[in-house]
Short mmCIF file of the C-alpha atoms (twelve columns), coordinates in Angstrom:
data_MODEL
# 
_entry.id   MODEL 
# 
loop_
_atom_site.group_PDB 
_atom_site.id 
_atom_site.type_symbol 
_atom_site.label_atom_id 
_atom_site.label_alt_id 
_atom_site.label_comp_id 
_atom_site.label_asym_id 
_atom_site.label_seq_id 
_atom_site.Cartn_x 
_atom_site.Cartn_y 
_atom_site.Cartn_z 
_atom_site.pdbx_PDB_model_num 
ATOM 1   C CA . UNK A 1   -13.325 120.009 207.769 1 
ATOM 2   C CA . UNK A 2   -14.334 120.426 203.814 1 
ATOM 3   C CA . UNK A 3   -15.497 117.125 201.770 1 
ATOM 4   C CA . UNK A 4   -17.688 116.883 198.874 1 
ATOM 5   C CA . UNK A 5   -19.506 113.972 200.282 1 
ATOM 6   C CA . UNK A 6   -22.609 114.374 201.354 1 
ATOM 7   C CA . UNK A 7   -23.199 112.679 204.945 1 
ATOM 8   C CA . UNK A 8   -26.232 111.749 207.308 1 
ATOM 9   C CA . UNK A 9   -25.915 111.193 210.915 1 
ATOM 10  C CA . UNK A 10  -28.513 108.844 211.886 1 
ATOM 11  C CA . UNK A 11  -29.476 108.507 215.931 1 
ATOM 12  C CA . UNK A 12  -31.405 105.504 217.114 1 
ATOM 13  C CA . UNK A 13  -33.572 106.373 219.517 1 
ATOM 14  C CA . UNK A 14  -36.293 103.848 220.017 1 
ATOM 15  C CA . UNK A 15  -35.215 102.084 222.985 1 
ATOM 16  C CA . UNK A 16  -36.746 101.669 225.828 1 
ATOM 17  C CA . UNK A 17  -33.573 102.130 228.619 1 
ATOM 18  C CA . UNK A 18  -35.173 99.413  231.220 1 
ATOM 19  C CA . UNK A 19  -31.769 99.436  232.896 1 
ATOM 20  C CA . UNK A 20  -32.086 102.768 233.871 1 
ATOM 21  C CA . UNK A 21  -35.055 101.882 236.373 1 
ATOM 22  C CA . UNK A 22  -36.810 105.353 235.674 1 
ATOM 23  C CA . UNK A 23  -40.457 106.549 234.283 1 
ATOM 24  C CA . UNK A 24  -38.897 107.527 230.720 1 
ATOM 25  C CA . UNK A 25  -36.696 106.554 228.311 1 
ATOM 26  C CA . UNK A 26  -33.113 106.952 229.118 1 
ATOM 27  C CA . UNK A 27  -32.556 109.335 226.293 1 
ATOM 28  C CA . UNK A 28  -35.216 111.380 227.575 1 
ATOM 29  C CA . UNK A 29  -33.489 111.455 231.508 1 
ATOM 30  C CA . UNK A 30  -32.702 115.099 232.341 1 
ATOM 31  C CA . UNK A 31  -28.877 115.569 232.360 1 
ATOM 32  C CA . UNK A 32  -27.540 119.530 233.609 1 
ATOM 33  C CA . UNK A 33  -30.363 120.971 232.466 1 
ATOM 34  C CA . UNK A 34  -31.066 119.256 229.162 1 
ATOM 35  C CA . UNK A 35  -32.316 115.505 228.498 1 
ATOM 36  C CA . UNK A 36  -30.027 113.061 227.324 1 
ATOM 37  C CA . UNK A 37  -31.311 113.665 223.770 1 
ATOM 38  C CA . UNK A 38  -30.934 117.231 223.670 1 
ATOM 39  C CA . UNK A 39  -26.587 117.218 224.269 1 
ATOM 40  C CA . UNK A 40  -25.994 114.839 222.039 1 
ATOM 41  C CA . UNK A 41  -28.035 115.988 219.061 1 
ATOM 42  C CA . UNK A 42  -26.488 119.476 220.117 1 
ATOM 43  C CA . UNK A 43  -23.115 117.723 219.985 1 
ATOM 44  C CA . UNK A 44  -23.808 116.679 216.189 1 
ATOM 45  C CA . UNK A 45  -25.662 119.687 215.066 1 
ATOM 46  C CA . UNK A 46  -21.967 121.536 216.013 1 
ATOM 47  C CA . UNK A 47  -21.083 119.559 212.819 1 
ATOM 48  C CA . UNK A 48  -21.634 121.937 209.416 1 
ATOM 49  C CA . UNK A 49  -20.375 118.713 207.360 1 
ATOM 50  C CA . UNK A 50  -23.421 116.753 208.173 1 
ATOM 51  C CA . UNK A 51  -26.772 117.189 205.812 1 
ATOM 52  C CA . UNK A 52  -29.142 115.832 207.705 1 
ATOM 53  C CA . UNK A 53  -29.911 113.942 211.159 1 
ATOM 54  C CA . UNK A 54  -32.300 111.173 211.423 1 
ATOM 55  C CA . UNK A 55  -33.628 110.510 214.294 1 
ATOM 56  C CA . UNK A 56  -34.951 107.149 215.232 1 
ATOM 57  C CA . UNK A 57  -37.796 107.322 217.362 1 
ATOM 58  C CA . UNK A 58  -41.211 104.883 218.326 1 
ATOM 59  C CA . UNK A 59  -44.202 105.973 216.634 1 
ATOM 60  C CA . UNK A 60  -45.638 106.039 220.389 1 
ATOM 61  C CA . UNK A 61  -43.155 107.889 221.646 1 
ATOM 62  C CA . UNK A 62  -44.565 111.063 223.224 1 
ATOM 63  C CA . UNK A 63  -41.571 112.774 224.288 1 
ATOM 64  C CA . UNK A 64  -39.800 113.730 221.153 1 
ATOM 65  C CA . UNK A 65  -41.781 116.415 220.549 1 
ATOM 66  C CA . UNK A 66  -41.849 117.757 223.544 1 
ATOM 67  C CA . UNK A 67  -38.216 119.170 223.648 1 
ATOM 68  C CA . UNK A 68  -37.077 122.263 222.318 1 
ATOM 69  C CA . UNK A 69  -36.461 122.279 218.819 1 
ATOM 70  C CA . UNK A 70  -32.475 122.295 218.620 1 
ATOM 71  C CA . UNK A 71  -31.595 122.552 214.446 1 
ATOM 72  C CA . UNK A 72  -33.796 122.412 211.235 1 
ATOM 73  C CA . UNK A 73  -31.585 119.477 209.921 1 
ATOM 74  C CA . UNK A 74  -33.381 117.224 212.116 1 
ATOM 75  C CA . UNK A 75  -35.531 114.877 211.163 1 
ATOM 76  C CA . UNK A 76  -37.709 112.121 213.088 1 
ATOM 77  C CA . UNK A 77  -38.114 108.845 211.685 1 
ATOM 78  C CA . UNK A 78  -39.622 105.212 212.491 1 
ATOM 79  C CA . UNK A 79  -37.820 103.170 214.713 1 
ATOM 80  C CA . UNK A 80  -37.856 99.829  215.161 1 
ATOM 81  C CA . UNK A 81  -37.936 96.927  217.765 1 
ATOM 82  C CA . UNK A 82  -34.106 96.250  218.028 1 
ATOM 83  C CA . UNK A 83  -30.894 99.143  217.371 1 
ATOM 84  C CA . UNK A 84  -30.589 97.375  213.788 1 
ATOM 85  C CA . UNK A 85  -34.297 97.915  212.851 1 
ATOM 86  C CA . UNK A 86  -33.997 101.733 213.796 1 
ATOM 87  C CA . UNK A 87  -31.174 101.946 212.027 1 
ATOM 88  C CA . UNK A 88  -32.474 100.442 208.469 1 
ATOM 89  C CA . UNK A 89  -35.772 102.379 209.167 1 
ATOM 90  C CA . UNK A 90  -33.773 105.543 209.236 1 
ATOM 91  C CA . UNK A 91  -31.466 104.400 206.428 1 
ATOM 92  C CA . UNK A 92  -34.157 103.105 203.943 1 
ATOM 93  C CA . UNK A 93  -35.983 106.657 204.390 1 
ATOM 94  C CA . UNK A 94  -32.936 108.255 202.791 1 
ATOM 95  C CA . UNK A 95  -33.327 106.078 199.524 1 
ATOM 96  C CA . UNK A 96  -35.258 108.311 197.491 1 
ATOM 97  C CA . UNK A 97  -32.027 111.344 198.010 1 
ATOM 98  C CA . UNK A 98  -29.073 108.878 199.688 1 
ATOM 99  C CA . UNK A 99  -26.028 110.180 200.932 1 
ATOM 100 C CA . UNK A 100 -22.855 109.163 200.221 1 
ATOM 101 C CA . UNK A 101 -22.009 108.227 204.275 1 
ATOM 102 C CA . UNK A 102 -23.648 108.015 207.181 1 
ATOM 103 C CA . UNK A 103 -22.502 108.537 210.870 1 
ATOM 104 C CA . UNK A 104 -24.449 106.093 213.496 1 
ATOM 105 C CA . UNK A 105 -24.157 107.819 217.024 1 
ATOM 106 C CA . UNK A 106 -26.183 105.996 219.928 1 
ATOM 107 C CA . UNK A 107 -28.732 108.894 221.831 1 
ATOM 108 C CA . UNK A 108 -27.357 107.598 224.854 1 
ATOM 109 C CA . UNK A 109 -23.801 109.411 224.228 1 
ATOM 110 C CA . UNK A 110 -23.664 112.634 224.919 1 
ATOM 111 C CA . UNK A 111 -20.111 113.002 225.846 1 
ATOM 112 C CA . UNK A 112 -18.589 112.479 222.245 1 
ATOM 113 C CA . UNK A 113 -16.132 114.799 221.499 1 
ATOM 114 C CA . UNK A 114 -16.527 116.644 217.878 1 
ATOM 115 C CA . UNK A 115 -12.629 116.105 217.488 1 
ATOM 116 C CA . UNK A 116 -12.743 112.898 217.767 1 
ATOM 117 C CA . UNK A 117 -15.687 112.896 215.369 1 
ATOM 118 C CA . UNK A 118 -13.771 114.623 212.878 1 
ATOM 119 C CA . UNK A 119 -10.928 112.665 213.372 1 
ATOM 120 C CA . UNK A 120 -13.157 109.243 212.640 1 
ATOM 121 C CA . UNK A 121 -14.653 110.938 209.493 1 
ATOM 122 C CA . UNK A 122 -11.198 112.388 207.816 1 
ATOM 123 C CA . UNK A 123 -9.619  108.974 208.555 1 
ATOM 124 C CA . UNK A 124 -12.507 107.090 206.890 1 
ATOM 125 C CA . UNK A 125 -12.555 109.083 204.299 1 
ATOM 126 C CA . UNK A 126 -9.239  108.826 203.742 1 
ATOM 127 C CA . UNK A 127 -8.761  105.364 203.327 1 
ATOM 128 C CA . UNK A 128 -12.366 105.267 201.505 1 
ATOM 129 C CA . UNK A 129 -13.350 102.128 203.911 1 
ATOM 130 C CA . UNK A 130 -15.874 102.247 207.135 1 
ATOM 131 C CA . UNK A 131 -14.664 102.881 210.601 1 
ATOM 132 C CA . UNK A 132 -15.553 103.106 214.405 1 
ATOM 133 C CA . UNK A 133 -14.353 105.113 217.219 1 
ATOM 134 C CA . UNK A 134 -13.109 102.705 219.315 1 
ATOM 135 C CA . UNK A 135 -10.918 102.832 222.618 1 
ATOM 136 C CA . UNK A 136 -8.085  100.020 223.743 1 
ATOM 137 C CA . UNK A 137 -9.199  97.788  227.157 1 
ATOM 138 C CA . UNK A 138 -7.307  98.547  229.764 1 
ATOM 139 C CA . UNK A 139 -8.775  96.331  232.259 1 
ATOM 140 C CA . UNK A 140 -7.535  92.800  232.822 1 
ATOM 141 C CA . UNK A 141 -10.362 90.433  231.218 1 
ATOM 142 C CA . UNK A 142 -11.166 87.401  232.740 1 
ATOM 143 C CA . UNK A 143 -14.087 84.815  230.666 1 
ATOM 144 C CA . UNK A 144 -16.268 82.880  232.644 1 
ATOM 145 C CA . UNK A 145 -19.468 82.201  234.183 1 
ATOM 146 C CA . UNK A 146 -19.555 82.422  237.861 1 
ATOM 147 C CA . UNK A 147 -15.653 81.602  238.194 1 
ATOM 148 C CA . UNK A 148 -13.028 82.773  236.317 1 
ATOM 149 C CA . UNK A 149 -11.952 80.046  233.727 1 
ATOM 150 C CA . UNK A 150 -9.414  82.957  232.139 1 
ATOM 151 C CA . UNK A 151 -7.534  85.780  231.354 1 
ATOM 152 C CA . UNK A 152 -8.021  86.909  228.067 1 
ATOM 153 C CA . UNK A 153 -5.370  88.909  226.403 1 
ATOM 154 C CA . UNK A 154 -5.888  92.435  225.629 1 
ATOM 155 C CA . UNK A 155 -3.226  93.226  223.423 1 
ATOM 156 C CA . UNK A 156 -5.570  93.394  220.563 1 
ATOM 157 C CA . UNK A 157 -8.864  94.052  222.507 1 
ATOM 158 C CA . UNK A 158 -10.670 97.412  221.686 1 
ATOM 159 C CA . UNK A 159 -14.515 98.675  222.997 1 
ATOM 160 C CA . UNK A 160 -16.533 99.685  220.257 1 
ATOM 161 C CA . UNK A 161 -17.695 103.186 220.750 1 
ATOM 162 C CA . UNK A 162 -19.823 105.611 218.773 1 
ATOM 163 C CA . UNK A 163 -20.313 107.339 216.059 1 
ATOM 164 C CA . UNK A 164 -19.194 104.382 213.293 1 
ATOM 165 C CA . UNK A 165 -19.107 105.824 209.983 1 
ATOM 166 C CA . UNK A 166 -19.612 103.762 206.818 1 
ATOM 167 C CA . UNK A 167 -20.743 104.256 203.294 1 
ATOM 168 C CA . UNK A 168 -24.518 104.492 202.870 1 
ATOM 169 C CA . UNK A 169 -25.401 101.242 200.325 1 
ATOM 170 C CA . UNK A 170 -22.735 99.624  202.155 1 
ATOM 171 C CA . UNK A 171 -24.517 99.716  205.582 1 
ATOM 172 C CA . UNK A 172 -27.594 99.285  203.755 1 
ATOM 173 C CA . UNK A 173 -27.082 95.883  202.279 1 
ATOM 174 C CA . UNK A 174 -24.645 94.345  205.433 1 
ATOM 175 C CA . UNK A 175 -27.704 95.399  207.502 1 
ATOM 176 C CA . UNK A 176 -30.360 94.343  205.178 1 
ATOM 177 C CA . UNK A 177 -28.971 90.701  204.453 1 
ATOM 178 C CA . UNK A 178 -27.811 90.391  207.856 1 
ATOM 179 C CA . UNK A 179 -31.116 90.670  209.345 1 
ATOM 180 C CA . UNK A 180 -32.647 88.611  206.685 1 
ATOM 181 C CA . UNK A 181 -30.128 85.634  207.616 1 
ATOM 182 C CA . UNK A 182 -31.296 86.103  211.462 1 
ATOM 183 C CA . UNK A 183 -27.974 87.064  211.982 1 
ATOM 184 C CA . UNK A 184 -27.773 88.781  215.699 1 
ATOM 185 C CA . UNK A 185 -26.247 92.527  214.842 1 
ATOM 186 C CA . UNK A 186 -24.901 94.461  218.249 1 
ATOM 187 C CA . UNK A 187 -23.784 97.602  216.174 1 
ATOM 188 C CA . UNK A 188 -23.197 98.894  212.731 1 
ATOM 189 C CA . UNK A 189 -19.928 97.250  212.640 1 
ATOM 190 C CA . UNK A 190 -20.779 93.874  213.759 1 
ATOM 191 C CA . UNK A 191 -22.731 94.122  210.544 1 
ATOM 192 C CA . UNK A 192 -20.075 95.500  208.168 1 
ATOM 193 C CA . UNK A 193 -17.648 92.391  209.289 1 
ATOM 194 C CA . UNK A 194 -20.540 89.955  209.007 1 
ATOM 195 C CA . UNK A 195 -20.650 91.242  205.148 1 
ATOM 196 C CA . UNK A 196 -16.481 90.456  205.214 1 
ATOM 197 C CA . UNK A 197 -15.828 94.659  204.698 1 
ATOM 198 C CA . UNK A 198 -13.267 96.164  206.420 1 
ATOM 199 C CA . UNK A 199 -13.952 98.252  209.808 1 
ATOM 200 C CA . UNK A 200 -11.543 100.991 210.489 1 
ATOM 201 C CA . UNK A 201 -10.715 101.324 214.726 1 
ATOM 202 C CA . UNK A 202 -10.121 104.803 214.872 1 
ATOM 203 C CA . UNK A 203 -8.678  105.617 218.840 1 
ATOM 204 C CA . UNK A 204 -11.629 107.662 220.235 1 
ATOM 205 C CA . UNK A 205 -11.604 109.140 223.920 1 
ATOM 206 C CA . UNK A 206 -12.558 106.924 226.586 1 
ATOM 207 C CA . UNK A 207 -14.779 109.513 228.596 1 
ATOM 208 C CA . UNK A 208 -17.040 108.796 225.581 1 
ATOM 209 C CA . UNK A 209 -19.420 106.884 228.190 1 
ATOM 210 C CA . UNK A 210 -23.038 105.496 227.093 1 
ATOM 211 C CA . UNK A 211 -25.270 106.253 229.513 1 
ATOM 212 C CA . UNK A 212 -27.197 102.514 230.734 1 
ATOM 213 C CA . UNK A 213 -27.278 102.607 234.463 1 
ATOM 214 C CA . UNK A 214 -28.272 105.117 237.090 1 
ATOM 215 C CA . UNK A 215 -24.796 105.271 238.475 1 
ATOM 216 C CA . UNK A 216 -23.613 106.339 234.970 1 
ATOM 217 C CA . UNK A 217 -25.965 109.823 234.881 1 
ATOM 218 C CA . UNK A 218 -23.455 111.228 238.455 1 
ATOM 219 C CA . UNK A 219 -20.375 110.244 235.974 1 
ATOM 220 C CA . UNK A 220 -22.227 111.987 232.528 1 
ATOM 221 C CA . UNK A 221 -22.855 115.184 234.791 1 
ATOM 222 C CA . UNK A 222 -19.479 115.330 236.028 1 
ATOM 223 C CA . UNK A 223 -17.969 114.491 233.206 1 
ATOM 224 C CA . UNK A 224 -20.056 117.230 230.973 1 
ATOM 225 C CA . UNK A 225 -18.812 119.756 232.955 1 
ATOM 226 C CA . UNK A 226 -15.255 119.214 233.037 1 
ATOM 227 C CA . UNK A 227 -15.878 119.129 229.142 1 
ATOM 228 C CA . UNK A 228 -17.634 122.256 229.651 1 
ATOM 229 C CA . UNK A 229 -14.957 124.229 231.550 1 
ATOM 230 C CA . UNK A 230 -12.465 122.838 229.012 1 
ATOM 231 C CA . UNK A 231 -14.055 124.674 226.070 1 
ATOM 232 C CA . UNK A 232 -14.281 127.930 228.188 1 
ATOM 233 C CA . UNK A 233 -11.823 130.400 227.006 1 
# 
């Protein structure tokens, strides 16, 4: 893919991965060899359209440093306390040279396919308006507490994936007055809709897991090698 637009993919990394009921961060959990970390900044650096990648990271963090040094368009930045904050840190450092895009890809998702990455980008781009990889539920959805009060539709129901790709200033002001208004921001998206902007679902694969529980790591590795053997000549 050829554009004139200069993009930034920016990876928050600052949580903390309680969930995960292990020493380290999630993102720093050793997957096939690698951490977490390493395959899916290796997944983006695969990307010659993207000028830089930001990475998102607590100043007291000491494990960033420690892995192998994977492409000289990285860059580590200040995270924050919440996903939002890391992602405004990140964003806000690019001020002084801003992009014209940037592509928001959680640490935690190392599966991402770079088609489907393209794919998002081109169509964004396209249509000059934000987007998210997204895939369609396929599970019957039931809302309730501890009984089921009822089945929600899914005709229209999608799961928010990553990367979401929006237009730097854009991102920078939904994000910027959203947080100022206290208002509670889940991803970039939830952030482009709260500034009334459109959001572009863009059908992404569904083996496009986040990594949040132990039991997803056995799924990752199994999953990153059938990904593996499919790219094999």
């Amino acid at each position: 893919m050829k554009t004139k637009q200069k993009i930034t993919a920016i990876v928050p990394a600052a949580g903390v991965g309680s969930r995960m009921q292990h020493s380290a961060p999630k993102q720093y959990i050793e997957l096939a060899g690698k951490t977490i970390l390493e395959h899916t900044l290796s997944k983006l650096a695969e990307l010659d359209f993207i000028h830089t990648i930001k990475v998102a990271i607590s100043d007291d963090d000491g494990y960033f440093d420690a892995i192998p040094q994977i492409d000289s368009r990285i860059e580590r930045v200040s995270g924050g306390t919440e996903r939002a904050d890391s992602v405004l840190n990140a964003l806000l450092s690019l001020a002084d040279n801003p992009p014209d895009w940037v592509l928001v890809h959680d640490a935690a998702r190392p599966l991402v396919c770079l088609s489907d990455i393209t794919r998002l980008v081109d169509d964004c781009l396209a249509a000059n308006e934000g987007g998210i990889l997204a895939s369609k539920v396929k599970d019957t959805i039931k809302r309730g507490r501890t009984h089921s009060e009822q089945t929600v539709p899914r005709d229209d129901l999608w799961q928010a994936l990553t990367p979401q790709f929006f237009p730097y200033q854009a991102l920078v002001d939904a994000l910027s007055n959203a947080l100022e208004n206290g208002v509670t921001i889940t991803d970039e998206a939830s952030a482009i809709e709260w500034a009334k902007q459109p959001v572009k679902l863009v059908a992404g694969r569904s083996d496009n897991i986040k990594i949040t529980t132990p039991e997803d790591l056995d799924l990752a590795a199994f999953l990153l090698q059938k990904q593996q053997n499919e790219r094999t000549p």
